[in-house]
mmCIF file of the N, C-alpha and C atoms, coordinates in Angstrom:
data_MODEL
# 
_entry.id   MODEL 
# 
loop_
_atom_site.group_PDB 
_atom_site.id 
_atom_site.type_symbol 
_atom_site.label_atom_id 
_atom_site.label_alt_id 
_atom_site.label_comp_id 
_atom_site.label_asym_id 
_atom_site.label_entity_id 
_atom_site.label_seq_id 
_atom_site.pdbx_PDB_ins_code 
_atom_site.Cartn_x 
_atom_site.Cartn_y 
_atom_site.Cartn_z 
_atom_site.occupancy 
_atom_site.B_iso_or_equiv 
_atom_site.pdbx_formal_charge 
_atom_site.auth_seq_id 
_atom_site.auth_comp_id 
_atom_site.auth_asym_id 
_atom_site.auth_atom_id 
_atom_site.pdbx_PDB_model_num 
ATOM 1   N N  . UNK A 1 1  ? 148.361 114.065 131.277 1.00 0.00 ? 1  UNK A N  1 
ATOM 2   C CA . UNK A 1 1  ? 148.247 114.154 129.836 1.00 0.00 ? 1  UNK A CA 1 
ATOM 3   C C  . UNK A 1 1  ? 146.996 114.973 129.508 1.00 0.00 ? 1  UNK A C  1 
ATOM 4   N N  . UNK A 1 2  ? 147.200 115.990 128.578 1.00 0.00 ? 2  UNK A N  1 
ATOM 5   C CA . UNK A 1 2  ? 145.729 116.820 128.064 1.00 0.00 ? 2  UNK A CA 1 
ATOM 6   C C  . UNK A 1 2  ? 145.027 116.125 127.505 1.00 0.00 ? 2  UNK A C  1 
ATOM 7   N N  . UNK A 1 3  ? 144.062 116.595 127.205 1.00 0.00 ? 3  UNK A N  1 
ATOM 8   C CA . UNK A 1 3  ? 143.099 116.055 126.330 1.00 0.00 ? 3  UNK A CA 1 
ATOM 9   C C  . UNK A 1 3  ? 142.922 115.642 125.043 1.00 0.00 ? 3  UNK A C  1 
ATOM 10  N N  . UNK A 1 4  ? 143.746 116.931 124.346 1.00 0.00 ? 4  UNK A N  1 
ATOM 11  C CA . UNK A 1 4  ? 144.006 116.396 122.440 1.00 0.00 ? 4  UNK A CA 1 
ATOM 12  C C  . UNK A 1 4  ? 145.156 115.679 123.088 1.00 0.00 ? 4  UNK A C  1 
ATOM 13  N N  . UNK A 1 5  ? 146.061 115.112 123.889 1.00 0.00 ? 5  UNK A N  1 
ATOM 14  C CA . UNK A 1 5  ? 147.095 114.123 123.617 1.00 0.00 ? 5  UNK A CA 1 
ATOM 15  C C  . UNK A 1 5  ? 146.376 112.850 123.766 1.00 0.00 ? 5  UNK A C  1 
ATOM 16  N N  . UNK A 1 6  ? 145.445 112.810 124.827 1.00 0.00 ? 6  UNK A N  1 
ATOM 17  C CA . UNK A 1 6  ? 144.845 111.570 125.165 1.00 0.00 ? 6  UNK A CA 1 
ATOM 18  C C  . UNK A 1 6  ? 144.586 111.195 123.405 1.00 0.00 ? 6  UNK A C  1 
ATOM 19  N N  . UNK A 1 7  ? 143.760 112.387 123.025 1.00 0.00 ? 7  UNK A N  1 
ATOM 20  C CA . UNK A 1 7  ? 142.909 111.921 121.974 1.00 0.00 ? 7  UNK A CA 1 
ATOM 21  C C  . UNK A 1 7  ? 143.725 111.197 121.059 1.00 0.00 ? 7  UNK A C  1 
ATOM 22  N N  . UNK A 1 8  ? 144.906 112.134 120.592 1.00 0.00 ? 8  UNK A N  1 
ATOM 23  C CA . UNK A 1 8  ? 146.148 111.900 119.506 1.00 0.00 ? 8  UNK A CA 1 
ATOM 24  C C  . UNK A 1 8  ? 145.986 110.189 120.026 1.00 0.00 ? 8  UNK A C  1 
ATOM 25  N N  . UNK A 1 9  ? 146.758 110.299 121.324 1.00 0.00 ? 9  UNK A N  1 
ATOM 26  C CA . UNK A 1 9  ? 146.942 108.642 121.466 1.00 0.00 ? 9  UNK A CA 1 
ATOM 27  C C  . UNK A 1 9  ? 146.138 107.595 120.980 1.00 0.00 ? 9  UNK A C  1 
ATOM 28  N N  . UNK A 1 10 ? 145.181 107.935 121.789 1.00 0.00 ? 10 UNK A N  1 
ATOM 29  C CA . UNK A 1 10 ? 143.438 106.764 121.174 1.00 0.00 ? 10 UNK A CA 1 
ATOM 30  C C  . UNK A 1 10 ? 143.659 106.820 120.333 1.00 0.00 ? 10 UNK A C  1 
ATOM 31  N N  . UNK A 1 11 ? 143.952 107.716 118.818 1.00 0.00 ? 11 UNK A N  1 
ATOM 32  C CA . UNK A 1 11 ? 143.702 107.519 117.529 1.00 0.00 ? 11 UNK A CA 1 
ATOM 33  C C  . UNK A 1 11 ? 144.972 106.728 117.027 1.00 0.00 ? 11 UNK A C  1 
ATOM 34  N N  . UNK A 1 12 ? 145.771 106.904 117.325 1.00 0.00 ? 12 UNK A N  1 
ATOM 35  C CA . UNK A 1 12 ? 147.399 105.836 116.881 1.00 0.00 ? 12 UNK A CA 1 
ATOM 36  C C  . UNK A 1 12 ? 147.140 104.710 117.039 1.00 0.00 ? 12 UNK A C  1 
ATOM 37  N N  . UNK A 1 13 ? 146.337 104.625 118.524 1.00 0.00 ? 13 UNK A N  1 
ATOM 38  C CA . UNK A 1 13 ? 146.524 103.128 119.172 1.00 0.00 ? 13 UNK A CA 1 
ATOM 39  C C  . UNK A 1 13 ? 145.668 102.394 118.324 1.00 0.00 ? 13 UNK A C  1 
ATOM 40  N N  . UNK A 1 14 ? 144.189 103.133 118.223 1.00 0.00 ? 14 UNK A N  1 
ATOM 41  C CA . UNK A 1 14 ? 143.182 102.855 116.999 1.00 0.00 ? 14 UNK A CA 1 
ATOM 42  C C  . UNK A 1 14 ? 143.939 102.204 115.597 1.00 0.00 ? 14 UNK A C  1 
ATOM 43  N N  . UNK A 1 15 ? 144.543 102.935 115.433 1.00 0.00 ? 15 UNK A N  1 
ATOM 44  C CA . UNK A 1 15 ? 145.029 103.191 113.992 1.00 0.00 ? 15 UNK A CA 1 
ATOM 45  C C  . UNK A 1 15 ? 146.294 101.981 113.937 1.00 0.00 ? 15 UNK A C  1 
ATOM 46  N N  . UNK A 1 16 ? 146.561 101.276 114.754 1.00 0.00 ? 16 UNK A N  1 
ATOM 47  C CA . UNK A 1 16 ? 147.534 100.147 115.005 1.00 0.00 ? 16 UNK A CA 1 
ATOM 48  C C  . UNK A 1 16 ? 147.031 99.294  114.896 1.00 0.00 ? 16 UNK A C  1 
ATOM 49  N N  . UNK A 1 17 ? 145.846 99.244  115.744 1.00 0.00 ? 17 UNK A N  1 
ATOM 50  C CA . UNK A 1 17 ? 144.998 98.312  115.894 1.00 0.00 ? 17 UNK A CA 1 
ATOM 51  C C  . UNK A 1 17 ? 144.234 97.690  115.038 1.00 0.00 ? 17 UNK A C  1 
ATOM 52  N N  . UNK A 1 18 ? 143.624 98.965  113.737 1.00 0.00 ? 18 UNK A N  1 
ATOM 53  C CA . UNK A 1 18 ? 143.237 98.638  112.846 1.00 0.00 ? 18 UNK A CA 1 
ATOM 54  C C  . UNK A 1 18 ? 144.392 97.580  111.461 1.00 0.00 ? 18 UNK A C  1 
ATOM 55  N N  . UNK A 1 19 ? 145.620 98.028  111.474 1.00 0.00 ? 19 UNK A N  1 
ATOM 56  C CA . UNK A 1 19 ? 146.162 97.056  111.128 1.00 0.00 ? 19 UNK A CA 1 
ATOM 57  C C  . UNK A 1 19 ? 146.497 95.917  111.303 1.00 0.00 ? 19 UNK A C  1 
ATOM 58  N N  . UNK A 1 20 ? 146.213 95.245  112.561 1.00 0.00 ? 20 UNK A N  1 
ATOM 59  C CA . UNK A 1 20 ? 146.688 94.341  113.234 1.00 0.00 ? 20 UNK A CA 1 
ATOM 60  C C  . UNK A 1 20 ? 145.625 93.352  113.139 1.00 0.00 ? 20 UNK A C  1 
ATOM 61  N N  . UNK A 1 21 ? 144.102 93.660  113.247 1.00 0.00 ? 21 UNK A N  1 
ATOM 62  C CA . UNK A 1 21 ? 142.793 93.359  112.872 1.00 0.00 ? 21 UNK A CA 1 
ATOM 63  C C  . UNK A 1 21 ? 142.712 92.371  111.683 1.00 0.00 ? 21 UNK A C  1 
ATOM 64  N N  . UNK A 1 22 ? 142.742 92.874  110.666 1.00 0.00 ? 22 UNK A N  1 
ATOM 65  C CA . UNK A 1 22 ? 142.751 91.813  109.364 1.00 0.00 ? 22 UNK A CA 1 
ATOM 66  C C  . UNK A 1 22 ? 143.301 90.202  109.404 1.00 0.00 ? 22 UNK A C  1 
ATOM 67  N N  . UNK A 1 23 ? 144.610 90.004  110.711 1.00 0.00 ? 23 UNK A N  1 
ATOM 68  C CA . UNK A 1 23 ? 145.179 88.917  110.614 1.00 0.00 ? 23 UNK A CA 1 
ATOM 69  C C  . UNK A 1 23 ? 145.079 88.246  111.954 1.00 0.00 ? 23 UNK A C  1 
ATOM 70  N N  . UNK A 1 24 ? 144.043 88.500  112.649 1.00 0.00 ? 24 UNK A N  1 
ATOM 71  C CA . UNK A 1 24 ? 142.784 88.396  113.522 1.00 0.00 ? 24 UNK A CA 1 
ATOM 72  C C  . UNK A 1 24 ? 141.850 87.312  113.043 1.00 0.00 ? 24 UNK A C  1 
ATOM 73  N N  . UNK A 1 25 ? 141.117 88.256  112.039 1.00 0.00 ? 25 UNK A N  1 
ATOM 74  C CA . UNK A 1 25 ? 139.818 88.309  111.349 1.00 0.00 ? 25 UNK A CA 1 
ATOM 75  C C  . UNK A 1 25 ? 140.223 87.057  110.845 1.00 0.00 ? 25 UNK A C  1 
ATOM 76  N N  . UNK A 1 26 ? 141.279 86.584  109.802 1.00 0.00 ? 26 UNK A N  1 
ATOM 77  C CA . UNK A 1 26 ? 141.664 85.677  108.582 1.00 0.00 ? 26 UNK A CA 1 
ATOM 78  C C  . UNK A 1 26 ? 141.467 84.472  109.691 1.00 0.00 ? 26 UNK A C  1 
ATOM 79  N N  . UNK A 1 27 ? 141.640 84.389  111.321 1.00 0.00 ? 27 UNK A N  1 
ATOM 80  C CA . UNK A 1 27 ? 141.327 83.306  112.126 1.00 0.00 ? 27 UNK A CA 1 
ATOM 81  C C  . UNK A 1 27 ? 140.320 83.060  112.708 1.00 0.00 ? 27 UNK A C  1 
ATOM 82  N N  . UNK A 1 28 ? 139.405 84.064  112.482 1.00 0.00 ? 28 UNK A N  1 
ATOM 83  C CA . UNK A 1 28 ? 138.184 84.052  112.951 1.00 0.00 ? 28 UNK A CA 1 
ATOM 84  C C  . UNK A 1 28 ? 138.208 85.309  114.275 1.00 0.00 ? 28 UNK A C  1 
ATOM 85  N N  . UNK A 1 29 ? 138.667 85.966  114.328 1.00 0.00 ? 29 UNK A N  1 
ATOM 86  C CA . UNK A 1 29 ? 138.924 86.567  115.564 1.00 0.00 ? 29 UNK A CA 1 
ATOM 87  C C  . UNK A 1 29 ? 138.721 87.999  115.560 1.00 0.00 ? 29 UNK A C  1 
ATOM 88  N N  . UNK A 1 30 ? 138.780 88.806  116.219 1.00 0.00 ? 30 UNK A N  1 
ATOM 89  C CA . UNK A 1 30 ? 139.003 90.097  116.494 1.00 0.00 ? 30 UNK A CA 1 
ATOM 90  C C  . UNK A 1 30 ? 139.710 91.010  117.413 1.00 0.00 ? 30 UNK A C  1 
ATOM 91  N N  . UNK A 1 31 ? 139.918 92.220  117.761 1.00 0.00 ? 31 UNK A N  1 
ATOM 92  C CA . UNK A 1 31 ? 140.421 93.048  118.618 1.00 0.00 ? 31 UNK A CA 1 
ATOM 93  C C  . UNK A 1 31 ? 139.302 94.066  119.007 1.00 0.00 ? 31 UNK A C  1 
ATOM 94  N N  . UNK A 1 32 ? 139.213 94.354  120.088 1.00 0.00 ? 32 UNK A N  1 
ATOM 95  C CA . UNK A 1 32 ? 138.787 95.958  120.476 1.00 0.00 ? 32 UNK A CA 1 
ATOM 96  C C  . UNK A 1 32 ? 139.527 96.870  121.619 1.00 0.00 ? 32 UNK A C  1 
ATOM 97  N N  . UNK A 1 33 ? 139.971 97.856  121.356 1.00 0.00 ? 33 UNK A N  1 
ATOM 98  C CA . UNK A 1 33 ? 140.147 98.667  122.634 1.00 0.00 ? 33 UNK A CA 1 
ATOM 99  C C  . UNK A 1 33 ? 139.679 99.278  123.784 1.00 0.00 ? 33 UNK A C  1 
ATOM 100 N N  . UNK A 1 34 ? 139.537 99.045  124.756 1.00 0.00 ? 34 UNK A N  1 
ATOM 101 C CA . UNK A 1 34 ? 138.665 98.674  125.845 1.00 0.00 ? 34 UNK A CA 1 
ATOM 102 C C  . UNK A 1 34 ? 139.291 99.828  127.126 1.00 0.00 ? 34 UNK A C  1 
ATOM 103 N N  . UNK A 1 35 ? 140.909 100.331 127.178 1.00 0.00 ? 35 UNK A N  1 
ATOM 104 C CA . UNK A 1 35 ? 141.329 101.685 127.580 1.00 0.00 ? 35 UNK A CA 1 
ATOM 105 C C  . UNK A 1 35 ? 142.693 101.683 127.275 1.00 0.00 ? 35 UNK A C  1 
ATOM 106 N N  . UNK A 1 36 ? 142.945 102.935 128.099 1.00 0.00 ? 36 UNK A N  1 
ATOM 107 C CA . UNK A 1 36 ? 144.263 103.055 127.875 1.00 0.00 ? 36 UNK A CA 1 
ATOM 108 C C  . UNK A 1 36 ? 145.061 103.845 129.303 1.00 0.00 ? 36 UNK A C  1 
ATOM 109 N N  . UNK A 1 37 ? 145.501 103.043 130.132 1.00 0.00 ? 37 UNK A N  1 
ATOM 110 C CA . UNK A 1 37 ? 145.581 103.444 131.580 1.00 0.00 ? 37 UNK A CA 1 
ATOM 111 C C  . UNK A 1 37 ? 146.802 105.065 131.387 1.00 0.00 ? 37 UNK A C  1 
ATOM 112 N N  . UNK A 1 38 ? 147.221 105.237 132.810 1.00 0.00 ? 38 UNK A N  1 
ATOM 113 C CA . UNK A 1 38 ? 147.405 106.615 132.821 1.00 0.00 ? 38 UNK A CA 1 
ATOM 114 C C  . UNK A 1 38 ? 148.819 106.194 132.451 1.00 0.00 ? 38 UNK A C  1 
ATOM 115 N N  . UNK A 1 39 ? 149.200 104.754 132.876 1.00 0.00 ? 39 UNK A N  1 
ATOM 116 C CA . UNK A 1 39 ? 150.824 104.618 133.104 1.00 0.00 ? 39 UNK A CA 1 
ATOM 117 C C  . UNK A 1 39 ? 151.056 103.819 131.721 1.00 0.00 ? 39 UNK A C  1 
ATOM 118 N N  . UNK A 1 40 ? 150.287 104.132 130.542 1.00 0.00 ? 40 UNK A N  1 
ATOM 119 C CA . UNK A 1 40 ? 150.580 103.761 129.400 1.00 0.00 ? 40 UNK A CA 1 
ATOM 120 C C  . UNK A 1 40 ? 150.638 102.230 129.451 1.00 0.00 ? 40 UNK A C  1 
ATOM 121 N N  . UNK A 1 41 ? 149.317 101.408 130.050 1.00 0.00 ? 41 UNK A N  1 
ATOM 122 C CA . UNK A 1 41 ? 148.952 99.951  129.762 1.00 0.00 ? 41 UNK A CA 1 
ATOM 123 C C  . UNK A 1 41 ? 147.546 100.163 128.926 1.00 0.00 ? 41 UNK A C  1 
ATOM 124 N N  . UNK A 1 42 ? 148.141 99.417  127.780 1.00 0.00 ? 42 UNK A N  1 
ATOM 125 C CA . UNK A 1 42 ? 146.839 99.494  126.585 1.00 0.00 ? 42 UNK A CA 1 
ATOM 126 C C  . UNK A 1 42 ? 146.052 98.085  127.038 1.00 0.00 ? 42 UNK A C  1 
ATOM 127 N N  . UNK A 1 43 ? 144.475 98.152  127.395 1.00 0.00 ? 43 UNK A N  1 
ATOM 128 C CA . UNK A 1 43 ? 144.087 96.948  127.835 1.00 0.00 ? 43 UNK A CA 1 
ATOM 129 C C  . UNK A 1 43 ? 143.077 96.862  126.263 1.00 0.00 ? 43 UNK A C  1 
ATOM 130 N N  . UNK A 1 44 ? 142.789 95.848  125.972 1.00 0.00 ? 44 UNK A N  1 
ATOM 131 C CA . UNK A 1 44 ? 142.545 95.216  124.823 1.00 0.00 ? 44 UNK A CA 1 
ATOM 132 C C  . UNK A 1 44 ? 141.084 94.296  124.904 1.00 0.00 ? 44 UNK A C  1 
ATOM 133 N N  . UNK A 1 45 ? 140.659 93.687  124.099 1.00 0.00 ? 45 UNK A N  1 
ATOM 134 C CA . UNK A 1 45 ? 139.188 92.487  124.284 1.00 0.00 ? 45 UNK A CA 1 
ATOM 135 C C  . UNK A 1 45 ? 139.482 91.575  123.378 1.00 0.00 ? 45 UNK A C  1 
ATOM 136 N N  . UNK A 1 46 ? 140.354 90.622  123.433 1.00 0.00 ? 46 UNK A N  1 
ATOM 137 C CA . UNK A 1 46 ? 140.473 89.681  122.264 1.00 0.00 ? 46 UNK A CA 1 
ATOM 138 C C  . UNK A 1 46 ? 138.782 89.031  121.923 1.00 0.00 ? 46 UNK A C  1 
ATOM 139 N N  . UNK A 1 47 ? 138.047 88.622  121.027 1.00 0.00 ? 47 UNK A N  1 
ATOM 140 C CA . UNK A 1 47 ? 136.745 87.891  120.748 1.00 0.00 ? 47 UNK A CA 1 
ATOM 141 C C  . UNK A 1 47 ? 136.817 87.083  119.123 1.00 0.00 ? 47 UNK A C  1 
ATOM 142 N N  . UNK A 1 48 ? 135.783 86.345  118.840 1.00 0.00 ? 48 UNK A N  1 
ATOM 143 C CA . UNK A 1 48 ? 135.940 85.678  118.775 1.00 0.00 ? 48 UNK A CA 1 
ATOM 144 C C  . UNK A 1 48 ? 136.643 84.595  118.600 1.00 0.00 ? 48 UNK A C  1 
ATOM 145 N N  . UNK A 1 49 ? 137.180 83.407  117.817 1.00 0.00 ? 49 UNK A N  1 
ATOM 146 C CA . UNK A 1 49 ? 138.349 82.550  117.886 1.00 0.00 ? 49 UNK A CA 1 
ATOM 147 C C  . UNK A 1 49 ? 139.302 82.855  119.370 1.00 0.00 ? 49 UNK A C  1 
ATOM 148 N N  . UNK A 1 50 ? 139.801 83.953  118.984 1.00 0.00 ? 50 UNK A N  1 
ATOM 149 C CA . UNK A 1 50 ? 140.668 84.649  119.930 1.00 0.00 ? 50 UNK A CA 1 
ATOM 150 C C  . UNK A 1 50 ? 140.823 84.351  121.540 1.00 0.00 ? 50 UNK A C  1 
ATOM 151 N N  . UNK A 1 51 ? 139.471 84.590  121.941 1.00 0.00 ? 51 UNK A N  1 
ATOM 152 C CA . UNK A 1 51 ? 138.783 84.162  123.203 1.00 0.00 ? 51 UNK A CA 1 
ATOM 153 C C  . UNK A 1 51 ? 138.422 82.949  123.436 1.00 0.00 ? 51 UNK A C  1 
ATOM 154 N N  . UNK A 1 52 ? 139.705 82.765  124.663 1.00 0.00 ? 52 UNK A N  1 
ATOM 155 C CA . UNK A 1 52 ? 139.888 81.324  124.878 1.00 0.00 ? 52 UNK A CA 1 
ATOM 156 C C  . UNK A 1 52 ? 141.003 80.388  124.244 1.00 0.00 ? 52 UNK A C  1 
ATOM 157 N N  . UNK A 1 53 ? 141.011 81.310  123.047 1.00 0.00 ? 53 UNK A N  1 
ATOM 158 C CA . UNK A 1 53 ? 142.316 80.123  122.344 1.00 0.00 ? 53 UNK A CA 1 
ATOM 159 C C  . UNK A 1 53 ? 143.827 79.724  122.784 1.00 0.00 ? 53 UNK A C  1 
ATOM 160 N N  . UNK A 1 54 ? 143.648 78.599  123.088 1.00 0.00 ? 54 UNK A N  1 
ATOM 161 C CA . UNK A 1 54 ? 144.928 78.376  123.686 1.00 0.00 ? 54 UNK A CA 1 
ATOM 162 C C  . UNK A 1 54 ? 146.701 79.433  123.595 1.00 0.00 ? 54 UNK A C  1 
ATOM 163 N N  . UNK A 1 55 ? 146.825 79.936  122.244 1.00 0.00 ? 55 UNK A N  1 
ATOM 164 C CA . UNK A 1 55 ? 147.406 80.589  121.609 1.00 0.00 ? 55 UNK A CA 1 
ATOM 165 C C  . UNK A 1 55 ? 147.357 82.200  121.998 1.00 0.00 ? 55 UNK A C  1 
ATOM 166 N N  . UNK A 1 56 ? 146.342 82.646  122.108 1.00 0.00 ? 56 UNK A N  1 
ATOM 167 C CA . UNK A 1 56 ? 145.611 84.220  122.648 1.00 0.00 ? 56 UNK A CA 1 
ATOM 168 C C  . UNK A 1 56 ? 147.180 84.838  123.248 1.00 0.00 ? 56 UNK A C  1 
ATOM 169 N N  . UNK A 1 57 ? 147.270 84.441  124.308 1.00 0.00 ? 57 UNK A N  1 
ATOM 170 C CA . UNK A 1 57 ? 148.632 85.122  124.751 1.00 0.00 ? 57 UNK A CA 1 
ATOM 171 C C  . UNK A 1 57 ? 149.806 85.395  124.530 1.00 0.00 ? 57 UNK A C  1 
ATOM 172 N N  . UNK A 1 58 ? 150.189 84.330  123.300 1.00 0.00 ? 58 UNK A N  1 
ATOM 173 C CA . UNK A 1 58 ? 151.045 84.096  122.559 1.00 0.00 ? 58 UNK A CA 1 
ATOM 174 C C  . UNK A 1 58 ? 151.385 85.522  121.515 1.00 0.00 ? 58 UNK A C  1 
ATOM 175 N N  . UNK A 1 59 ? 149.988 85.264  120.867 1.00 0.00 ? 59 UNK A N  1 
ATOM 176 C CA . UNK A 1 59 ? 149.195 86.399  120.253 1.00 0.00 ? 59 UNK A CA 1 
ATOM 177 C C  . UNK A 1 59 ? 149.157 87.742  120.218 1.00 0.00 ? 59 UNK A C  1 
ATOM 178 N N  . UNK A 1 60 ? 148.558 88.015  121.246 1.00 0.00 ? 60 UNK A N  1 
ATOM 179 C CA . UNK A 1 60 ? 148.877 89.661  121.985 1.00 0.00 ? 60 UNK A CA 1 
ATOM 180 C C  . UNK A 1 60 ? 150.048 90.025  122.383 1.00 0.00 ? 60 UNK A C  1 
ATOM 181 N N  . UNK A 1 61 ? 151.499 89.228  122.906 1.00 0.00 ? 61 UNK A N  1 
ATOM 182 C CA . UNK A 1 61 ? 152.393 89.866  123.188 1.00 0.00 ? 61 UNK A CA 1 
ATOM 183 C C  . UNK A 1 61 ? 153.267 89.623  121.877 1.00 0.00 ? 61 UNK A C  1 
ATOM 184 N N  . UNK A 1 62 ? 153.656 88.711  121.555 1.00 0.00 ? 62 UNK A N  1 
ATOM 185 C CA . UNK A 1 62 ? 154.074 88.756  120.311 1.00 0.00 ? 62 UNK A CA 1 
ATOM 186 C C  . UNK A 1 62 ? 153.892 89.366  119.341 1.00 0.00 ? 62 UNK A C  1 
ATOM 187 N N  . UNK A 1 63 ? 152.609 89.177  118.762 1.00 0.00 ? 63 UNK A N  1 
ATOM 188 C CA . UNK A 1 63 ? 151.678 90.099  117.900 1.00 0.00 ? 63 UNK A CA 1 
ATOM 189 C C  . UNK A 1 63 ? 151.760 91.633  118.016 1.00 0.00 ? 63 UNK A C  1 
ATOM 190 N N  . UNK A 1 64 ? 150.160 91.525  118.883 1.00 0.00 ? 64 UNK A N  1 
ATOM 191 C CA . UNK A 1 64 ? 149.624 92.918  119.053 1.00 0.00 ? 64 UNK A CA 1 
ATOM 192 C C  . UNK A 1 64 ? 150.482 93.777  119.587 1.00 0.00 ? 64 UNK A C  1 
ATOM 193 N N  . UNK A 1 65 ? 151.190 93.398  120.595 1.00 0.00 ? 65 UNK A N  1 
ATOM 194 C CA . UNK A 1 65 ? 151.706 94.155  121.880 1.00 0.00 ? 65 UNK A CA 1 
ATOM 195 C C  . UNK A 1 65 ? 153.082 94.815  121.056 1.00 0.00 ? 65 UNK A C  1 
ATOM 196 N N  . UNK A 1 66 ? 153.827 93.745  120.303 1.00 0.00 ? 66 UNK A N  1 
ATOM 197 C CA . UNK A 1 66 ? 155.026 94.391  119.552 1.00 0.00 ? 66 UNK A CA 1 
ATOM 198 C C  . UNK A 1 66 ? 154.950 95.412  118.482 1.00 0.00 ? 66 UNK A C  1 
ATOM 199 N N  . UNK A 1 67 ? 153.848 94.765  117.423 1.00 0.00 ? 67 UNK A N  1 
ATOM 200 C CA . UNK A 1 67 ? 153.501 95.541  116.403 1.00 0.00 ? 67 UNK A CA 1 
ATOM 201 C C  . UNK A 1 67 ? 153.237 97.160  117.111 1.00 0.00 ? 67 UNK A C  1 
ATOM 202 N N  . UNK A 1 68 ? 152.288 97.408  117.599 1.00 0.00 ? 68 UNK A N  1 
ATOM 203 C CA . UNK A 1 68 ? 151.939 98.832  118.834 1.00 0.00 ? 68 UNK A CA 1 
ATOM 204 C C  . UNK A 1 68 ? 152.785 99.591  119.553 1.00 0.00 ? 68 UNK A C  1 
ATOM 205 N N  . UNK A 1 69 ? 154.164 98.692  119.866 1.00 0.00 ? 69 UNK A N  1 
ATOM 206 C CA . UNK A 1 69 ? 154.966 99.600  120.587 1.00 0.00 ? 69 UNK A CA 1 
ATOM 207 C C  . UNK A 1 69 ? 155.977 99.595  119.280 1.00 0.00 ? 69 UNK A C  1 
ATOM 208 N N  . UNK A 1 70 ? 156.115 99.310  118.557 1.00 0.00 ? 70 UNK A N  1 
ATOM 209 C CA . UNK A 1 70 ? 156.757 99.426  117.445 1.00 0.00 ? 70 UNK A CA 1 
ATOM 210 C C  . UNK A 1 70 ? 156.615 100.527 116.648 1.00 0.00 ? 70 UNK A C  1 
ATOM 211 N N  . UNK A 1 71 ? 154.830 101.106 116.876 1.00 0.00 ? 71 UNK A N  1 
ATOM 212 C CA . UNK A 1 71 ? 154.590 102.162 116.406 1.00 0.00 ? 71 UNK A CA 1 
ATOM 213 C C  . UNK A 1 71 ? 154.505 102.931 117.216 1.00 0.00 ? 71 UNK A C  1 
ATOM 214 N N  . UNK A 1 72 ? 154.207 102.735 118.508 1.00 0.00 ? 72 UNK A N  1 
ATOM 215 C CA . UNK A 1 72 ? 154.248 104.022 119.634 1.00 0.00 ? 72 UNK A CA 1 
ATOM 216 C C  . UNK A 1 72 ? 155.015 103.324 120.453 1.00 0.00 ? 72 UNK A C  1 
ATOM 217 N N  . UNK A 1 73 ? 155.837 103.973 120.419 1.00 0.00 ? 73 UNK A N  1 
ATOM 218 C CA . UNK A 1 73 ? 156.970 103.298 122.107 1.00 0.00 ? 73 UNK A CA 1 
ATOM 219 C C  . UNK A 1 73 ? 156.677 103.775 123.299 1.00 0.00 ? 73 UNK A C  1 
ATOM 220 N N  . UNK A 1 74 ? 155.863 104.716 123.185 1.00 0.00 ? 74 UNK A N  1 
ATOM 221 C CA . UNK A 1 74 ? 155.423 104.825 125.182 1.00 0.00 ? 74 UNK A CA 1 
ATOM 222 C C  . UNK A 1 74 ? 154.378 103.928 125.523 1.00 0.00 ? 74 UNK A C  1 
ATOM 223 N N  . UNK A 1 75 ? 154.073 103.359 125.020 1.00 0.00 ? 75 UNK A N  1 
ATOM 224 C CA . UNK A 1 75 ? 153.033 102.195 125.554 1.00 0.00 ? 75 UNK A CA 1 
ATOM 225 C C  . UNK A 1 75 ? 154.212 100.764 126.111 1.00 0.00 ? 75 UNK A C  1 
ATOM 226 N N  . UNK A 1 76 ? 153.422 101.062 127.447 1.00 0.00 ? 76 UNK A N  1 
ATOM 227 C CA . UNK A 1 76 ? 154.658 99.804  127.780 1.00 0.00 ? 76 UNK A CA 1 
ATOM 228 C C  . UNK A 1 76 ? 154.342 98.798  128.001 1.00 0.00 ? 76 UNK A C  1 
ATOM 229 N N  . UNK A 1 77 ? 152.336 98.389  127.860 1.00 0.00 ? 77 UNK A N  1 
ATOM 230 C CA . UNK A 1 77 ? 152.052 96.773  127.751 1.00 0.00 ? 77 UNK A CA 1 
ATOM 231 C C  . UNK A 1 77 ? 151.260 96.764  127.294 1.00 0.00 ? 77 UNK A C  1 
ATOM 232 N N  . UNK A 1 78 ? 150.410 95.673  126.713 1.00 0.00 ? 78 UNK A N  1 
ATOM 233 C CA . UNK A 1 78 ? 149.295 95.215  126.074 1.00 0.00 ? 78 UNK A CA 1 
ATOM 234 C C  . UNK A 1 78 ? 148.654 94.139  127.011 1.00 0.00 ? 78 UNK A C  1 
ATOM 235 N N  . UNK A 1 79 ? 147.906 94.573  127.697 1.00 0.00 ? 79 UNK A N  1 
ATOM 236 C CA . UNK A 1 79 ? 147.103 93.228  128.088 1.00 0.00 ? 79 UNK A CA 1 
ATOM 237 C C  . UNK A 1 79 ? 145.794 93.342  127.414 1.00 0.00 ? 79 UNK A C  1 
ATOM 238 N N  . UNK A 1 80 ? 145.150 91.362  127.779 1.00 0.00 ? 80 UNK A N  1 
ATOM 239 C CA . UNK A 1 80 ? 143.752 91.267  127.338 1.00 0.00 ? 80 UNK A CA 1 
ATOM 240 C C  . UNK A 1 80 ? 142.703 91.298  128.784 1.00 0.00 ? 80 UNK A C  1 
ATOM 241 N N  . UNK A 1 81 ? 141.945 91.890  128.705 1.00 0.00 ? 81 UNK A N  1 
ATOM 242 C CA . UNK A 1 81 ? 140.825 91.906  129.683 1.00 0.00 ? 81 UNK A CA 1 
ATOM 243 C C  . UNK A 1 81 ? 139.542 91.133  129.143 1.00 0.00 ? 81 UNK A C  1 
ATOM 244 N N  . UNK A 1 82 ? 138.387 90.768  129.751 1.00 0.00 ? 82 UNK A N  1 
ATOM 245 C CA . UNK A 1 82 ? 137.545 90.159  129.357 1.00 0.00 ? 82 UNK A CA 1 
ATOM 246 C C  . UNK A 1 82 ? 136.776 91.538  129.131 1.00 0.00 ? 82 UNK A C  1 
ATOM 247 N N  . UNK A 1 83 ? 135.339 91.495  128.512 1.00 0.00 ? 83 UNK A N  1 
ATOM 248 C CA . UNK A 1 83 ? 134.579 92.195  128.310 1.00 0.00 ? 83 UNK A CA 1 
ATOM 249 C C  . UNK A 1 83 ? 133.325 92.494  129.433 1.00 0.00 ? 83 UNK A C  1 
# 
């Protein structure tokens, strides 16, 4: 992948992410993007609430992970990594 595609990507994934954020936040929680591997796995930083919450996984694939490929379909997972 070139370079303005990488970039294009980061900014979608950004730009997903930023919607997805607000209903995070309303639990106390957040998102950050942390990379984006070569084979199209978006790794993620769930924090506060988020981290740790029994629910978290529930969360990200349901949630985050659908909403994201919903808007970009070559992303083919969402995981959470620690920081």
């Amino acid at each position: 992948m070139e370079t303005t595609e990488k970039k294009q990507l980061h900014d979608r994934i950004r730009n997903g992410l930023e919607k997805i954020r607000p209903y995070l936040q309303a639990d106390g929680g957040d998102i950050s993007l942390v990379e984006i591997t070569e084979d199209m796995v978006v790794k993620v930083e769930l924090t506060g609430a988020c981290c740790g919450c029994p629910y978290s996984t529930q969360t990200l694939k349901a949630g985050v992970e659908q909403a994201l490929k919903k808007e970009i379909p070559e992303i083919k997972e969402v995981i959470s990594v620690s920081g």
